[in-house]
N, C-alpha and C positions, 0 to 999 in steps of 0.2 A: 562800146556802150555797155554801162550795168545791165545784169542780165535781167534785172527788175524792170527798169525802162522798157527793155524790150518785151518784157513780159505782158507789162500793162499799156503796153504801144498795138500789141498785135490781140489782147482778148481782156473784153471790160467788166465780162460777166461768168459769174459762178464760178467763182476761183475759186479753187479747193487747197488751203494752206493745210497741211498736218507737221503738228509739232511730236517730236520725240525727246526723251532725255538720252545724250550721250553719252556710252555707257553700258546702255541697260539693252536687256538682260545679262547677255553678258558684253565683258570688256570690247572683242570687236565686235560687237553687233551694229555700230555705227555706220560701215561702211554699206555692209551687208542690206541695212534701213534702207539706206540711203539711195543707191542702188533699185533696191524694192519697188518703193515710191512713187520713183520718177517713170519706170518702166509701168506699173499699175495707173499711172494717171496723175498723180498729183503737181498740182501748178505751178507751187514751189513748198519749201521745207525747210522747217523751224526745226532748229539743235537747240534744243534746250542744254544750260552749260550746268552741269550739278554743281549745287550748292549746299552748302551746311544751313544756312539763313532765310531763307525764300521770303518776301512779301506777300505774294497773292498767290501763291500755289498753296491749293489743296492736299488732301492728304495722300493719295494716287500718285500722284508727280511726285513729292515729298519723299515720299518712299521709294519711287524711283531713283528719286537724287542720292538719297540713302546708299542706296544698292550699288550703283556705280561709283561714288566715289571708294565703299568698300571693293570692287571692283578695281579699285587704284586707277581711276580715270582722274587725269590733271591735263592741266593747258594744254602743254607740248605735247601731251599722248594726243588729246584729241585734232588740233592741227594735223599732226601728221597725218590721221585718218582719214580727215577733209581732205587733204590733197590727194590721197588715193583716192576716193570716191567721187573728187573733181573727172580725173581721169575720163572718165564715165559715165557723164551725164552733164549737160548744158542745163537741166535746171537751177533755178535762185535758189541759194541756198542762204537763211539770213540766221546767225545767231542772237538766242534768246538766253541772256543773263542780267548778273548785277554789275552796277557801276564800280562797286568796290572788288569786283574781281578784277576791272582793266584798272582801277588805281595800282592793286596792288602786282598785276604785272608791267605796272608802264603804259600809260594813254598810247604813243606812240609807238611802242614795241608790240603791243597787240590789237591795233589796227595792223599793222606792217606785216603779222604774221597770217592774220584775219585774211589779209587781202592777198596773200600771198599763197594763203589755203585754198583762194574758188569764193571766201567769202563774198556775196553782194549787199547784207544789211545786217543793219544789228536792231535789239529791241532791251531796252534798258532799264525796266519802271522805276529805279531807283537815282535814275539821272537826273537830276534838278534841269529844268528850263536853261532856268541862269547860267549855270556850270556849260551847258550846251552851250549855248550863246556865244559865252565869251571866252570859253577855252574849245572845247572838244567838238563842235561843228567845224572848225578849221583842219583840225587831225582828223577826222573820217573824210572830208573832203579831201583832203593830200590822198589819203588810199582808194577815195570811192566807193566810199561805203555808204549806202545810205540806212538816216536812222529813223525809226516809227520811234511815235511818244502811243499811249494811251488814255484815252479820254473815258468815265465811265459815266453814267445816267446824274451822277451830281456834279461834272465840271460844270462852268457858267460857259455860256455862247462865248464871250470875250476871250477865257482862257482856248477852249478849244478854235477859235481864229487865230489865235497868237502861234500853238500850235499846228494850224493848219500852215501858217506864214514861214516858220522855221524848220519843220520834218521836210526830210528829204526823202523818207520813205513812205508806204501806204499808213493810214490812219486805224490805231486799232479799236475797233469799239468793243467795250469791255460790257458786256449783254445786261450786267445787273451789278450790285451792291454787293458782291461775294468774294469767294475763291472761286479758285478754278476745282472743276470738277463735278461741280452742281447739273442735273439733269431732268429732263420732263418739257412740256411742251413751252412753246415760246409762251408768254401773256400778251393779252393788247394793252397793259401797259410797257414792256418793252418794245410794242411794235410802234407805239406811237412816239419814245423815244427814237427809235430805230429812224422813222421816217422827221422827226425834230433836226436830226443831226445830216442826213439827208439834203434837208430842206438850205443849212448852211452853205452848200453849194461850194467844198473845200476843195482845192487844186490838185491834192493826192486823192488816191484810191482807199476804198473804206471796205475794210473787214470784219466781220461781226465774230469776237470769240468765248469762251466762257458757257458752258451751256452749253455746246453744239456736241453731239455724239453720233447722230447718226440720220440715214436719209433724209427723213422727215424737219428735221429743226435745221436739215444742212439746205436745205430747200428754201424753207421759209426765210432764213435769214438769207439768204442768196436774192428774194424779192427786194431786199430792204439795202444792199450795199455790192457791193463788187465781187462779193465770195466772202467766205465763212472758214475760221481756226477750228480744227477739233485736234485735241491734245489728248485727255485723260482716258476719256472713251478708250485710242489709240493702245495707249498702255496698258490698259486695263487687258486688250485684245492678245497683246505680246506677252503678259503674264503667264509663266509655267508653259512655254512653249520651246520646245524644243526647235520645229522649223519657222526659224520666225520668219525665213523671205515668203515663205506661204499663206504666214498669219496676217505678213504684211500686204500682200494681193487680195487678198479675201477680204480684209478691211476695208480698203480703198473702194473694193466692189463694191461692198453693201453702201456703202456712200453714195456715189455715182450713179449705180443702178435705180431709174423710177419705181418709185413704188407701185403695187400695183393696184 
C-alpha cells in the first residue's frame, strides 16, 4: 500500500507536511533533511526539485533552488539520495516539481526512478488537467504514485470537483492569491475560504499551504483542513547553518509544540 494511504488511513488530523528544496544548503543535505524530519515528527515530506523557472515560489525557495542547482543537484544525483534516506525512514515522501522537468526526463523514466527511489507522490502545478487525464494519470498509476493538484481562493467549485474526481493524492489548498513565502496571521477571509472548500466534502485529504511558518498559523490552519505545508519558514531556518539535522529538530519543535 502507498505510504500516503497508510498515512491518511491511520491519522486525519494536524498533519505536519514540511517541504524542503533538494540540495540545499549543501549538496548532501537531502538525506541528512530527510532523516531529521521524520525522526523530529513530521508526517510526511515535500522534496522540493530545483528549478531554474518556478511558478509560484517565492523569493526564499527561489534562492534556494538557485543554490543547489549551483550545488550541481540534478535528477539522478537526487534519486539516488532518496533511495538512501528511503533506507531509513517509512515516512511519505512526495516530490514537489515541474511538469517540464518529467517531460524532459521521460514521463515514464521518471515515475519508474521516482518509484524506485521510496517516492509515494508527486505535486506538479504546471501539470494541465488534461495532460493528466489523458496521458500521465496512467504512468503514475503503473508506478504508484500519487498525484496532488492545487486549487487556490479563485478556482470555481466545478474546477476543484473535477480535481477532487481525478487527484490521487491529498488536495493542496493554496492559502491566498500569492507566492509562497508570504507570512502573518491567517485572515477571516481566508478562513472563510478555508472552510468554503471544506464544505465541498472532497474524497482526498486537504492541506492548507502558502503562509504557514509557524506554531500559530500551523494551528489555525490544521482547524480548517487535515494538516498544514510549511516550506519557506523551513528554509529560511536551514540558512547559514552549519548543523542542519539540529536546525532541522528545533524547527519541527517550535511547530508542534503549543504555544503557551
Amino acid at each position: 500500500m502507498n505510504r500516503l494511504t497508510t498515512l491518511f488511513k491511520n491519522k486525519t488530523n494536524d498533519l505536519l507536511n514540511v517541504y524542503f528544496t533538494a540540495g540545499y544548503p549543501q549538496l548532501d543535505s537531502t538525506e541528512t533533511i530527510i532523516r531529521s524530519l521524520a525522526e523530529a515528527g513530521a508526517d510526511l515530506i515535500e522534496v522540493g526539485v530545483p528549478y531554474s523557472d518556478p511558478m509560484a515560489d517565492g523569493e526564499t525557495i527561489q534562492n534556494s533552488s538557485m543554490q543547489a542547482l549551483k550545488n550541481g543537484m540534478t535528477l539522478d544525483t537526487l534519486f539516488g539520495q532518496l533511495r538512501s534516506a528511503r533506507i531509513y525512514t517509512e515516512v511519505p515522501l512526495v516530490l514537489m516539481g515541474y511538469f517540464n522537468q518529467v517531460m524532459q526526463y521521460g514521463p515514464d523514466r521518471f515515475c519508474k526512478a521516482a518509484h524506485e527511489a521510496g517516492v509515494d507522490g508527486l505535486i506538479l502545478p504546471d501539470l494541465p488537467v488534461y495532460e493528466y487525464e489523458q496521458e500521465f494519470k496512467a504512468i503514475a498509476e503503473k508506478y504508484d504514485l500519487q498525484v496532488t493538484f492545487l486549487i487556490t481562493p479563485q478556482t470555481s467549485d466545478e474546477r476543484i470537483q473535477k480535481i477532487g474526481a481525478l487527484s490521487t493524492g491529498f488536495i493542496y489548498v493554496v492559502s491566498s492569491s500569492s507566492i509562497t513565502g508570504k507570512s502573518g496571521d491567517i485572515t477571516d477571509e481566508q478562513k472563510a475560504y478555508f472552510a468554503r472548500i471544506a464544505e465541498l466534502d472532497l474524497p482526498q485529504p486537504r492541506l492548507i499551504g502558502f503562509g504557514i511558518s509557524d506554531a500559530k498559523s500551523f494551528r489555525t490552519a490544521c482547524g480548517y483542513a487535515n494538516g498544514a505545508i510549511i516550506g519557506s519558514a523551513f528554509i529560511r531556518a536551514l540558512a547559514g547553518k552549519d548543523d542542519v539535522s539540529g536546525a532541522t529538530s528545533a524547527f519541527v519543535q517550535s511547530v508542534l509544540t503549543p504555544e503557551a
